[in-house]
C-alpha positions in Angstrom: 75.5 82.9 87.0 78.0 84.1 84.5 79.4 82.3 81.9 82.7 80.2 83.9 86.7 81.3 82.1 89.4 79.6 83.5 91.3 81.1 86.6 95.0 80.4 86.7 94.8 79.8 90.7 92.3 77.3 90.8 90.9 75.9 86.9 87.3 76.4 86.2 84.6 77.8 88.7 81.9 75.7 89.4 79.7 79.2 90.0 80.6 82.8 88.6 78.6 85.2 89.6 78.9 89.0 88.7 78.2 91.4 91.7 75.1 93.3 91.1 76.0 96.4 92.8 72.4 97.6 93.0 71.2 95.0 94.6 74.2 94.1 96.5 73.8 98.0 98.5 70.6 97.1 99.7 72.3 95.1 102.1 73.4 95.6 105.3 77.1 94.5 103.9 78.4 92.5 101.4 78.4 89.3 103.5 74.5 89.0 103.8 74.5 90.1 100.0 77.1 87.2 99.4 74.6 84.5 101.5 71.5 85.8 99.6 73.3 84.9 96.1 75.0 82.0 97.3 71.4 80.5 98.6 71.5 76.9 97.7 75.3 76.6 97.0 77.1 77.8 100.2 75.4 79.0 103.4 77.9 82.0 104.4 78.4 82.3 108.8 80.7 85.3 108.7 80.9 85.4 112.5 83.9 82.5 111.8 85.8 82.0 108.9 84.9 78.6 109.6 81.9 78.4 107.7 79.9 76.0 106.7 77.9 75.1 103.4 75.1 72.4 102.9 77.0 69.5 103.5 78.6 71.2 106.4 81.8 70.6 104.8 84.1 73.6 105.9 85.1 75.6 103.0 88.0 78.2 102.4 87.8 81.9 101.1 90.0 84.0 98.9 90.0 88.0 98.5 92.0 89.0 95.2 93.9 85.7 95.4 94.7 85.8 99.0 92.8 83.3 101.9 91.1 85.1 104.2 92.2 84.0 108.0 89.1 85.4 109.7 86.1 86.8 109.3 86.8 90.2 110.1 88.4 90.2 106.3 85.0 89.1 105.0 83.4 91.7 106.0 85.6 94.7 105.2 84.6 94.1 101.6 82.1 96.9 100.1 79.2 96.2 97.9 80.6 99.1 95.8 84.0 97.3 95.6 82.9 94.0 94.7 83.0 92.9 91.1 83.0 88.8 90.7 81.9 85.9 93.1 83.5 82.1 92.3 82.9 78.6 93.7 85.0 76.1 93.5 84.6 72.4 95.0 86.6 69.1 94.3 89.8 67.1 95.6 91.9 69.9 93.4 90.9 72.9 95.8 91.2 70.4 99.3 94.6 70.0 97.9 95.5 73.6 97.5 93.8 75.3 100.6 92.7 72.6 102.6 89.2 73.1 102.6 86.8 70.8 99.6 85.1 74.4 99.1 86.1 77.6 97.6 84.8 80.5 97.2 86.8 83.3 95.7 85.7 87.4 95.4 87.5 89.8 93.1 87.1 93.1 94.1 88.2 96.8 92.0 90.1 97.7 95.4 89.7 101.2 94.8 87.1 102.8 96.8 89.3 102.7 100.4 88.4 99.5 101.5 90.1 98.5 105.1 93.6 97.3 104.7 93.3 93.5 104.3 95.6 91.7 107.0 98.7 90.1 105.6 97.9 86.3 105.0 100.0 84.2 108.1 102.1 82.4 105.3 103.4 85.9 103.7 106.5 87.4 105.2 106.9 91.1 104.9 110.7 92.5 105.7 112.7 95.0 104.8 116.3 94.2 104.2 119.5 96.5 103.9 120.4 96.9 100.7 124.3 97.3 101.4 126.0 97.0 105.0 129.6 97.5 106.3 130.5 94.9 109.2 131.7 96.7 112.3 135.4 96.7 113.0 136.6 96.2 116.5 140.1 97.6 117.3 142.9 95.4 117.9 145.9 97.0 119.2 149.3 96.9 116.5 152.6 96.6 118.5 154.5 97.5 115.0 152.3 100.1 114.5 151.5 102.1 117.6 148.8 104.3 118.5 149.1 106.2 121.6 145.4 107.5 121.9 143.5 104.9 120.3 145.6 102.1 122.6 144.5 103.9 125.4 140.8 104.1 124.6 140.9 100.1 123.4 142.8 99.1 127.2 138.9 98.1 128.1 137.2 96.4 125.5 134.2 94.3 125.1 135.2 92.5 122.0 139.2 91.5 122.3 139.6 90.4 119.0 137.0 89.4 115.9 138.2 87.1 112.9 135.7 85.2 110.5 137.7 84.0 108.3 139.7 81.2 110.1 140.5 78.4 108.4 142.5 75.4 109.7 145.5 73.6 108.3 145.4 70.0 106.9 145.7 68.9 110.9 143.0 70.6 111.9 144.6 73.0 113.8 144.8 77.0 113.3 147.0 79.8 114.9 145.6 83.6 115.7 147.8 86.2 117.4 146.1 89.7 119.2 146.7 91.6 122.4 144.6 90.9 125.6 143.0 93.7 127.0 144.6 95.5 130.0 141.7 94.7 132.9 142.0 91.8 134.8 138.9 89.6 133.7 137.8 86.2 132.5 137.5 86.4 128.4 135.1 83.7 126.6 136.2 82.2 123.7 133.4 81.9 121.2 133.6 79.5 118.1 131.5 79.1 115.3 132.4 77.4 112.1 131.4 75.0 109.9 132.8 72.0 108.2 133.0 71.7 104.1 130.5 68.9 104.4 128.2 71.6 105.9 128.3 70.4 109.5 127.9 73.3 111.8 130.5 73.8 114.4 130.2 75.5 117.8 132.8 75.5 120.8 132.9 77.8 123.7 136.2 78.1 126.0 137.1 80.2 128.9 140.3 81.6 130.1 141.7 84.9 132.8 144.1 88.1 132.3 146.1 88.4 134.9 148.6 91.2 135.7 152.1 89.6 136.5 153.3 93.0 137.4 
């Protein structure tokens, strides 16, 4: 075993063991390599993350930091790439990953291992940096437009305002033109209160044609 240093994630290692890369590539893979130097501490199953050790206490398994969710991440891990084994046990680590047992490999990542599957509590997403909010066209009666009124007579969206704010009452006023087709509009409302209580009403009423 080498000598323990502390590791920021978890304190002191109760086992540190540098990979002996030699040895370690006369091994099928790296997971009967990790059972053969783990003999006596852990007993590694890498059919199931799920493994067990002596005590058959279940025990939890980090790759660079992350926890592995199966054991299909075990064994993508190369002799070649594999440079320090930890174990870890006490209420500190059952705390932290939910398991009394740790074990922890740091690898050099470098020699095209399989890409290791995002851990489930990560999220990966890629947000717009800058977006413009569509506009929906609402007919002006002061300002006419002949050939834009005419392409707006059918429209899905009447009219679009999210910045309404009532008076002291309660009660706010919006004025915009109905569409020219005879159908039944919904009225959708969303809001919330300044106490942070959401608001949500939904009305119905028809365009008729009096002509």
């Amino acid at each position: 075993a080498a000598k323990n240093k502390i590791n920021p994630m978890y304190g002191v290692p109760d086992y540190s063991y540098q990979v002996d890369k030699k040895e370690a590539n006369k091994f099928y893979n790296f997971v009967d390599y990790l059972e053969q130097e783990l003999r006596g501490v852990v007993a590694v199953n890498y059919d199931s993350i799920v493994a067990t050790d002596a005590s058959k206490l279940p025990f939890a398994i980090l790759i660079d930091g992350f926890q592995a969710v199966d054991g299909n991440q075990l064994i993508s891990v190369s002799a070649d790439e594999a440079l320090k084994i930890e174990v870890v046990r006490g209420m500190h680590i059952e705390a932290l990953y939910g398991k009394f047992t740790l074990i922890s490999i740091f690898t050099n990542a470098k020699t095209g291992q399989a890409a290791k599957k995002v851990p489930v509590y990560s999220i990966k997403q890629e947000l717009e940096g800058f977006y413009t909010a569509r506009v929906f066209y609402s007919p002006d009666t002061e300002k006419p437009n002949p050939e834009l009124d005419k392409k707006a007579a059918v429209r899905n969206t009447i009219y679009w305002n999210p910045y309404v704010h009532p008076d002291k009452t309660g009660n706010a006023a919006v004025n915009y033109l109905n569409s020219s087709v005879e159908t039944k509009v919904k009225v959708a409302l969303e809001g919330i209160t300044g106490s942070g209580i959401p608001v949500v009403r939904n009305v119905f009423y028809t365009i008729k044609n009096n002509q």
